[in-house]
C-alpha positions in Angstrom: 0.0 0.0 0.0 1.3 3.1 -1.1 1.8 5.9 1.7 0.4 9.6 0.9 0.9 13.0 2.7 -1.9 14.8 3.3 -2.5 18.1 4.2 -5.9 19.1 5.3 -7.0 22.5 5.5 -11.0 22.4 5.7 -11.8 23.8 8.9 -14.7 21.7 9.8 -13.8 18.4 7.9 -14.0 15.4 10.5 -15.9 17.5 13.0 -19.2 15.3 13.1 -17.6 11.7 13.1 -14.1 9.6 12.5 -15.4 8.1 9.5 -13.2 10.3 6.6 -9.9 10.7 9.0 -10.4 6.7 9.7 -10.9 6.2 5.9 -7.4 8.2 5.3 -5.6 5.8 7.7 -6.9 2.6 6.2 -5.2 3.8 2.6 -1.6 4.7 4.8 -2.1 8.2 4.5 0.2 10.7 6.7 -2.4 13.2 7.8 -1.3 17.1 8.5 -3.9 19.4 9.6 -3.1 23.4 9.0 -5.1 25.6 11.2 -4.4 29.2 11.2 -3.0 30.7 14.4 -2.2 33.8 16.1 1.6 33.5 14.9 1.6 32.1 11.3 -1.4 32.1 8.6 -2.7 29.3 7.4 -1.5 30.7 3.9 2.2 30.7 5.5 2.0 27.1 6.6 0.9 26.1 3.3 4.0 27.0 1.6 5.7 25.4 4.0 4.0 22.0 3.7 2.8 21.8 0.0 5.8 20.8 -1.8 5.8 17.9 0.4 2.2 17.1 -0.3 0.5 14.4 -2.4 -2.6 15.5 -2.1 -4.9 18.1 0.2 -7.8 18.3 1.1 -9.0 22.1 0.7 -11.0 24.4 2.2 -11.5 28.0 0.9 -8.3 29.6 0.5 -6.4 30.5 -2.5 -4.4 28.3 -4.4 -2.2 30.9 -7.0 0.2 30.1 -9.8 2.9 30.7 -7.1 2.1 28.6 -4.7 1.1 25.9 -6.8 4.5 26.0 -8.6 5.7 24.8 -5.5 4.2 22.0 -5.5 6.3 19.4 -6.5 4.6 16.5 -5.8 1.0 17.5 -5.4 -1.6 15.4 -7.4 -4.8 16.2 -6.2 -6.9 19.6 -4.5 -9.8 17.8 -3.4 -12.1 20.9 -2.0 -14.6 20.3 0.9 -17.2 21.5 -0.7 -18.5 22.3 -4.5 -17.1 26.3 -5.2 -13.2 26.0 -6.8 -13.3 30.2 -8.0 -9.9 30.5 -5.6 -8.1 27.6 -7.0 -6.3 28.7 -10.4 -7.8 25.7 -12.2 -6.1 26.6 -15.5 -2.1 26.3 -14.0 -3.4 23.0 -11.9 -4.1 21.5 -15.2 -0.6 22.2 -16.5 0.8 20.8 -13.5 -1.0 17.6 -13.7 -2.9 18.8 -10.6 -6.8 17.4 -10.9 -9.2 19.6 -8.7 -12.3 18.0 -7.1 -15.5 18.4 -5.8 -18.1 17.0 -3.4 -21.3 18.2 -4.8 -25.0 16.8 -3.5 -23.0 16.5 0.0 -24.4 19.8 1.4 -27.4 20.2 -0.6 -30.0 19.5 2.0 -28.3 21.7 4.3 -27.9 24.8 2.2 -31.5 24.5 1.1 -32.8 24.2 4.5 -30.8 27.4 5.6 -31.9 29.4 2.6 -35.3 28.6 3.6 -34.6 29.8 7.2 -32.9 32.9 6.2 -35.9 33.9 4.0 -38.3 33.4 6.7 -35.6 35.2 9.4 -35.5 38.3 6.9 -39.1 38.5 6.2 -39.8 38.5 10.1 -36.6 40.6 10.9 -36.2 37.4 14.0 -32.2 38.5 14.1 -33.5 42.4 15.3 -36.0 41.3 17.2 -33.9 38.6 19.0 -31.1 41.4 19.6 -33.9 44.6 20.9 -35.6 42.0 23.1 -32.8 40.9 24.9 -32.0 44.4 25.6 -35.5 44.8 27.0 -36.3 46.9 23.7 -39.4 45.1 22.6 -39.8 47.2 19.1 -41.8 45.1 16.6 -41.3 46.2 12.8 -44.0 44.6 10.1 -42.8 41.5 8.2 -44.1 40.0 5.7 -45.5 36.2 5.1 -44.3 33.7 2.9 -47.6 31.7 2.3 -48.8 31.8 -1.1 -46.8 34.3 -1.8 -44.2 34.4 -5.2 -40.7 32.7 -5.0 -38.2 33.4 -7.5 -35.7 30.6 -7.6 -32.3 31.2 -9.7 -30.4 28.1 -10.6 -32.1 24.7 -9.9 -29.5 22.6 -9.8 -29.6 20.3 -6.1 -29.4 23.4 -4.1 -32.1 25.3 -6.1 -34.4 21.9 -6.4 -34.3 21.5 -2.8 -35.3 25.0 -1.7 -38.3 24.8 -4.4 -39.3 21.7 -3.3 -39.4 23.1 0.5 -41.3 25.9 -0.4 -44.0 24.2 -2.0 -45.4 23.6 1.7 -46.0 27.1 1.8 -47.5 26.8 -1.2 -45.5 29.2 -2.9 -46.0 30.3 -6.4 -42.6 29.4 -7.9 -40.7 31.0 -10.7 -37.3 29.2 -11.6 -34.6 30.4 -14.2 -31.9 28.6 -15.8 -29.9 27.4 -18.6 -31.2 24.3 -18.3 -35.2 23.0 -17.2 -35.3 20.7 -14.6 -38.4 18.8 -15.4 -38.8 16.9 -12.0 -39.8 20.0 -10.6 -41.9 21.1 -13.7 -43.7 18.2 -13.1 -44.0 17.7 -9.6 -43.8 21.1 -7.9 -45.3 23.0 -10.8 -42.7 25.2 -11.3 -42.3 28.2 -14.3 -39.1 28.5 -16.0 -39.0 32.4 -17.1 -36.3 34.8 -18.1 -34.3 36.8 -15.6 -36.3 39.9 -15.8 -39.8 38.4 -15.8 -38.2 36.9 -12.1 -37.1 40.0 -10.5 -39.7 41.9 -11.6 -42.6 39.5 -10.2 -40.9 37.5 -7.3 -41.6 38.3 -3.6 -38.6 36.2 -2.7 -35.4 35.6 -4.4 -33.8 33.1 -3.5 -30.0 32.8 -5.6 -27.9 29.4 -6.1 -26.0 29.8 -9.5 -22.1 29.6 -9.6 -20.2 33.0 -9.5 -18.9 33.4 -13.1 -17.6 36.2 -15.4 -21.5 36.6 -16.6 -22.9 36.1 -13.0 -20.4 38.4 -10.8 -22.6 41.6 -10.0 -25.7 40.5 -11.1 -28.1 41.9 -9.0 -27.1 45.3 -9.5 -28.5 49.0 -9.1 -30.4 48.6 -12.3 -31.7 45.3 -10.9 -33.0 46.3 -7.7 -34.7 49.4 -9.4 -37.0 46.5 -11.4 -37.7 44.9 -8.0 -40.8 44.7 -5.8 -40.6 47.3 -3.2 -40.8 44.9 -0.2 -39.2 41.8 -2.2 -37.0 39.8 0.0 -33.1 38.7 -1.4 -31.5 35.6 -0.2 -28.1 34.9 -1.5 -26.6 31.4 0.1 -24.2 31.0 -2.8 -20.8 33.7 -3.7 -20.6 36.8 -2.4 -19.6 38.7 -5.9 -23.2 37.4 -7.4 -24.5 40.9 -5.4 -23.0 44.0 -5.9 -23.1 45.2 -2.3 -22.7 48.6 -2.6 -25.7 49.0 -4.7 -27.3 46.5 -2.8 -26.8 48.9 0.6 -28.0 51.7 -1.4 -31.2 49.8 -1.9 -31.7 48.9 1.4 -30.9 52.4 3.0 -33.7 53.8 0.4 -36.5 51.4 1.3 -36.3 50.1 -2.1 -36.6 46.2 -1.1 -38.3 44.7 2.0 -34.7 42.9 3.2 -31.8 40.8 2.0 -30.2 38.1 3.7 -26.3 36.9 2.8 -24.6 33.6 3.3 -21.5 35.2 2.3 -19.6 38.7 1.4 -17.4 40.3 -0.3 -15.2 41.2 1.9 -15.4 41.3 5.7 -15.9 45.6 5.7 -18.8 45.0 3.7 -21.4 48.2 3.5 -23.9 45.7 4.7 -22.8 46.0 8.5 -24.9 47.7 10.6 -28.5 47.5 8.1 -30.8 46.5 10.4 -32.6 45.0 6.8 -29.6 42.7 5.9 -28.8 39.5 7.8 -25.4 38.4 7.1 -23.9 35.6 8.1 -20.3 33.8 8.1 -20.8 31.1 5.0 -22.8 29.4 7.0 -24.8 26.9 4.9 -23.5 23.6 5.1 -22.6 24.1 8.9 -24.5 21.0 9.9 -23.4 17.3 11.5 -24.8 15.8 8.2 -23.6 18.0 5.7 -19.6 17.9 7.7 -20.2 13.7 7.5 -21.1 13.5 3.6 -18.4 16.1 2.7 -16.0 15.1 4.5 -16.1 11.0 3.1 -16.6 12.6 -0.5 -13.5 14.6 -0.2 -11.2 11.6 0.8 -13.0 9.1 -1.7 -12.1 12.1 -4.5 -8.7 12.3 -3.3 -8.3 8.4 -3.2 -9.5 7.9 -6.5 -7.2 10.6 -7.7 -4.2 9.1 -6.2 -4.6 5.4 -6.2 -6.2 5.3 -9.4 -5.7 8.5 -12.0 -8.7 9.9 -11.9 -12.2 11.0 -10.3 -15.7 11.2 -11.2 -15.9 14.3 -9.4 -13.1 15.9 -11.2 -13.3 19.8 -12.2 
């Protein structure tokens, strides 16, 4: 049995159970977990550890040209997780480095949470949990999500699953995509329509396409002008889908009813401090069942990778 290093840099991989780290040991890997620390970046230890590496097992950080030309022995970036925009995927290739995937591992879980953050927003529950433990009990109008209309962009598992919740409040669901998913045409009565037919009728919009060159800044100032008034945004995939500026703008104006953000920009976002905009810390797949599935995925990727040549899962 061959013997691998490993460097593992996902900060919650092997946090619900043993079953990936056990899974590592059974194949002889050597298993080096990174953690950043008050002293040295995680960035800094990787290039002290990757030209050692066979294979890691990645979390969100960047992987650059530079750094990855230091990796001399490096086969496989298997990412926790299904986003690969800070992995230069073009230079890996030349290097004979595959990237992977885990994708349908956290789908449940993101789709639940998008779910929750619409309902949270349209009820402002994250200002009224903070005023009434202050004694302030202040009680701002929200809005309902029964029967009302849900625009749904991208319907891949994510997408599916949050259309699919919110057909128990039955929902009135608009969908738009390259591609029709027909299950839920079928079953959950769905309407594909184009972009602006979405924004410009939805209630609730709830986004879960890949940031791309055509997708970064999407929902910009032109778009939120076409909005409903007291429409409600949910973003649980990449922050640069929103243009956050415009969307503060919007907010600040009373030109949408909230917005609610899995993920920013960058951390001195002009979102902190809207009482209208939830944000939290990329949150969505932060569950026991989600960290179990991802976790197994990522070391079955990298296994295949190095003990055979390739992966199903492969970028």
């Amino acid at each position: 049995m061959s013997s691998f290093r490993i460097l593992v840099t996902a900060r919650s991989f092997g946090s619900s159970d043993d079953k990936a780290l056990n899974l590592l040991k059974e194949h002889g890997c050597e298993v080096i977990h990174l953690k950043a620390t008050a002293e040295r970046s995680l960035q800094e230890q990787l290039v002290q550890h990757i030209a050692q590496a066979d294979g890691i097992i990645a979390g969100l950080e960047e992987y650059d040209s530079l750094l990855l030309e230091t990796a001399k022995n490096l086969k496989v970036i298997s990412r926790y997780g299904v986003g690969y925009d800070a992995i230069d995927v073009a230079y890996a290739a030349k290097k004979n480095i595959q990237v992977t995937i885990t994708p349908g591992t956290n789908g449940s879980s993101v789709a639940d949470f998008a779910m929750a953050l619409m309902l949270c927003a349209a009820r402002h529950v994250p200002f009224l949990n903070e005023h009434a433990k202050r004694g302030e009990f202040v009680r701002p109008i929200g809005m309902e999500m029964y029967k009302k209309t849900l625009g749904v962009i991208g319907t891949g598992r994510i997408g599916a699953g949050v259309v699919k919740r919110a057909s128990g409040f039955e929902m009135k669901i608009l969908c738009h995509d390259i591609y029709e998913n027909e299950e839920l045409k079928k079953n959950h009565n769905v309407a594909y329509v184009d972009f602006d037919t979405l924004i410009r009728e939805s209630d609730f919009i709830s986004i879960h396409t890949p940031l791309t060159d055509s997708t970064y800044h999407l929902f910009a100032s032109e778009v939120f002008d076409r909005m409903k008034s007291n429409a409600i945004l949910v973003n649980t995939a990449r922050g640069g889908i929103i243009d956050e500026e415009a969307l503060a703008e919007a907010l600040l104006d009373n030109k949408l009813g909230a917005a609610a953000l899995d993920e920013t920009e960058s951390k001195t976002s002009p979102l902190l401090g809207i009482d209208t905009c939830i944000l939290t810390p990329h949150a969505g797949a932060c569950t026991r069942e989600a960290s179990s599935n991802m976790s197994l995925m990522a070391v079955q990727n990298l296994l295949d990778v190095l003990e055979l040549g390739n992966c199903e899962h492969s970028v």
